[in-house]
VOGU-3710 file (C-alpha; in Angstrom, 3 decimals, decimal comma):
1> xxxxxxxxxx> 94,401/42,917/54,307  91,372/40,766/54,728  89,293/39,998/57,739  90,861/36,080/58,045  94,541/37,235/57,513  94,037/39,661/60,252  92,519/37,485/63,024  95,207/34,848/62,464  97,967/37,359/62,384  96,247/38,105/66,023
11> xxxxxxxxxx> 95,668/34,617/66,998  99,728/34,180/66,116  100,068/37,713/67,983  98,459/35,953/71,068  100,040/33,121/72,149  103,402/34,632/71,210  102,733/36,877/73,714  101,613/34,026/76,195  105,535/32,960/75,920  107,280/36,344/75,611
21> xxxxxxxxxx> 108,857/38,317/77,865  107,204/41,606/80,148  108,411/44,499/81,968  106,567/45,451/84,911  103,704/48,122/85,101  100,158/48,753/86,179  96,918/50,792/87,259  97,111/54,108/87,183  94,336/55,965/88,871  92,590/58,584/86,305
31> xxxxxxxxxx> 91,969/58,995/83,066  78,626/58,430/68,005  79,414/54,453/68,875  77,135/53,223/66,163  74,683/55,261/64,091  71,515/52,747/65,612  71,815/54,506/69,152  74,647/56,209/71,001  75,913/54,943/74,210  75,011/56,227/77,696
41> xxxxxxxxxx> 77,320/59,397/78,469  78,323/57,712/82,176  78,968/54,497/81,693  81,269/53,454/84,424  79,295/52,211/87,559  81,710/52,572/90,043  85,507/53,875/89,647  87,710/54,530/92,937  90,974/56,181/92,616  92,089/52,749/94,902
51> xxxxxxxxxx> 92,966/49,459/93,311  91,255/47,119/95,142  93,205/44,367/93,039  97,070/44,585/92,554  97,624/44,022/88,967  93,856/45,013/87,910  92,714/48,542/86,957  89,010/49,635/87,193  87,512/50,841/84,171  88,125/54,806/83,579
61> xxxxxxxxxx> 91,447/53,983/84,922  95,078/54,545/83,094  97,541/51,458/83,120  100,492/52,803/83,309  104,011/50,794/82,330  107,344/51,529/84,011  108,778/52,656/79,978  105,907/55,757/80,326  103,762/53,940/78,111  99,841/54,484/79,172
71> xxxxxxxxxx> 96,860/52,605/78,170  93,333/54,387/79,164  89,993/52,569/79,001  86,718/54,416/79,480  83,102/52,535/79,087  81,329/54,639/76,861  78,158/52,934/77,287  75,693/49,967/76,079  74,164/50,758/72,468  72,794/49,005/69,844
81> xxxxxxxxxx> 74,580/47,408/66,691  73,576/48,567/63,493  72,146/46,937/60,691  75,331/45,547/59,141  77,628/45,330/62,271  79,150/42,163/62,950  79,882/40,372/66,245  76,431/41,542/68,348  74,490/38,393/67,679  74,806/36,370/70,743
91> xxxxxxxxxx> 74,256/39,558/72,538  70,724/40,048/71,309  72,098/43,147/68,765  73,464/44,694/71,821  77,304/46,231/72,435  79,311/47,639/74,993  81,401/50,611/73,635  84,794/51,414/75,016  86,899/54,906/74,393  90,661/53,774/74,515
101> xxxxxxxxxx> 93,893/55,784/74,315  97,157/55,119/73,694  99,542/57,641/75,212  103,481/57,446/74,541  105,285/58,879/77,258  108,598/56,772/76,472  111,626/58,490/74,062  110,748/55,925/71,301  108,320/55,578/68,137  105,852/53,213/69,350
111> xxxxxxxxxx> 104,041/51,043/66,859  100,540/49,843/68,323  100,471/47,069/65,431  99,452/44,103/67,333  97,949/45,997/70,383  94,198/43,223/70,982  91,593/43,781/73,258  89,395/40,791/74,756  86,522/40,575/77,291  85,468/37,970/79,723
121> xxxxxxxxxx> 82,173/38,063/81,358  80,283/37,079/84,367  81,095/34,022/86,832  82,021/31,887/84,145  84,341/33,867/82,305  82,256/33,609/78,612  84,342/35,536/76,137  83,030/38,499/74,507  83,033/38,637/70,510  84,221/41,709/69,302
131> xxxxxxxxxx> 81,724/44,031/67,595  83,072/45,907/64,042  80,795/48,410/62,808  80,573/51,135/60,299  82,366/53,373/62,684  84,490/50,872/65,127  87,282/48,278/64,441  89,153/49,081/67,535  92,424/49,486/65,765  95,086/51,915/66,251
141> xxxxxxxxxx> 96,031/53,463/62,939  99,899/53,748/62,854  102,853/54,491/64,813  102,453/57,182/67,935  105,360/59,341/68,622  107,087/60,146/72,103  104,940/62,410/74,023  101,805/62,044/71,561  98,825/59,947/71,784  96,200/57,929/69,902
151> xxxxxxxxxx> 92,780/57,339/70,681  89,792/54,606/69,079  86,792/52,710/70,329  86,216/48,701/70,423  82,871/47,132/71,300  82,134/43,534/72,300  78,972/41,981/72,729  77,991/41,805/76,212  74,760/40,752/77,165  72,455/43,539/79,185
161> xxxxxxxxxx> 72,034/41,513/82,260  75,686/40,333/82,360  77,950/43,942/83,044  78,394/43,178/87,021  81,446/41,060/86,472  83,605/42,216/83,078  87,300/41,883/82,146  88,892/43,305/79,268  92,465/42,398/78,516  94,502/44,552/76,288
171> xxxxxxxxxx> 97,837/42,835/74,763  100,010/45,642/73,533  102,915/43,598/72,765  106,287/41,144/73,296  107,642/44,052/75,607  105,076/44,834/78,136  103,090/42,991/80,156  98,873/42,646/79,095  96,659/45,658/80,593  93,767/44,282/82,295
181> xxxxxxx> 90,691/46,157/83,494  87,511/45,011/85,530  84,531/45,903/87,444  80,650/46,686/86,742  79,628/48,381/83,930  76,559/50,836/83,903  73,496/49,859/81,857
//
């Protein structure tokens, strides 16, 4: 499938979504990026086991939905893009890299097909483009079984001076209501 069939079958993906139906669910508590330079090893600023904001999970937190399903994001740290990534440009070559996993803790095969990730940033709200590299597409890779998980990484472009105030949204599908996580990222 090429890169323009995929990003409209997203785009479609999206504002379905933005008319479908949720179930309820939320924060849980808990849980080499590119070959040009590896991202820091901590990378959250600051994570609390409280969540400050109903509905909002700090980063290096699970979001948990009633079903069992669980969706973890980690900052993995500011790097560089390599030579032939794509998406870093308005970000001066620069990406922030995030560790995600998928963990199925319902009694059914759950297919991650259409599962996006976005990112606002700062006061503004400026969306983040996604960075693909070499290494990271940020795309589940088939179905995940009850009780197993899955795990990749997605980057976006963030500026340097602009990780204070971040958002990422993750749409997993018609079914469940979108994941969002926010805070400060490290440098």
């Amino acid at each position: 499938m090429n890169t323009k069939t995929i990003w409209a079958a997203l785009a479609l993906a999206t504002g379905l979504a933005l008319t479908g139906c949720t179930t309820s669910g939320g924060p849980e508590a808990g849980s080499g990026a590119d070959e040009a330079s590896a991202p820091a090893a901590d990378a959250v600023a600051e994570t609390t086991g409280d969540q400050s904001t109903q509905g909002v999970a700090d980063f290096g937190s699970a979001w948990t939905w009633d079903d069992g399903l669980k969706l973890t994001v980690k900052p993995a740290g500011l790097s560089t893009a390599g030579e032939y990534a794509s998406g870093a440009e308005a970000s001066d070559g620069k990406m922030y890299v995030f560790d995600v996993s998928l963990q199925n803790g319902t009694s059914e095969v759950f297919d991650p097909a259409i599962l996006t990730a976005s990112v606002a940033y700062g006061d503004e709200g400026t969306q983040a483009e996604g960075v693909f590299t070499e290494k990271i597409d940020g795309f589940f890779e088939g179905k995940v079984l009850p009780g197993k998980k899955q795990s990749t990484r997605v980057a976006f472009g963030i500026p340097a001076g602009e990780l204070d105030d971040v958002t990422l949204t993750y749409l997993v599908d018609f079914d469940h209501e979108d994941a969002l996580f926010s805070g400060a990222l490290a440098k």
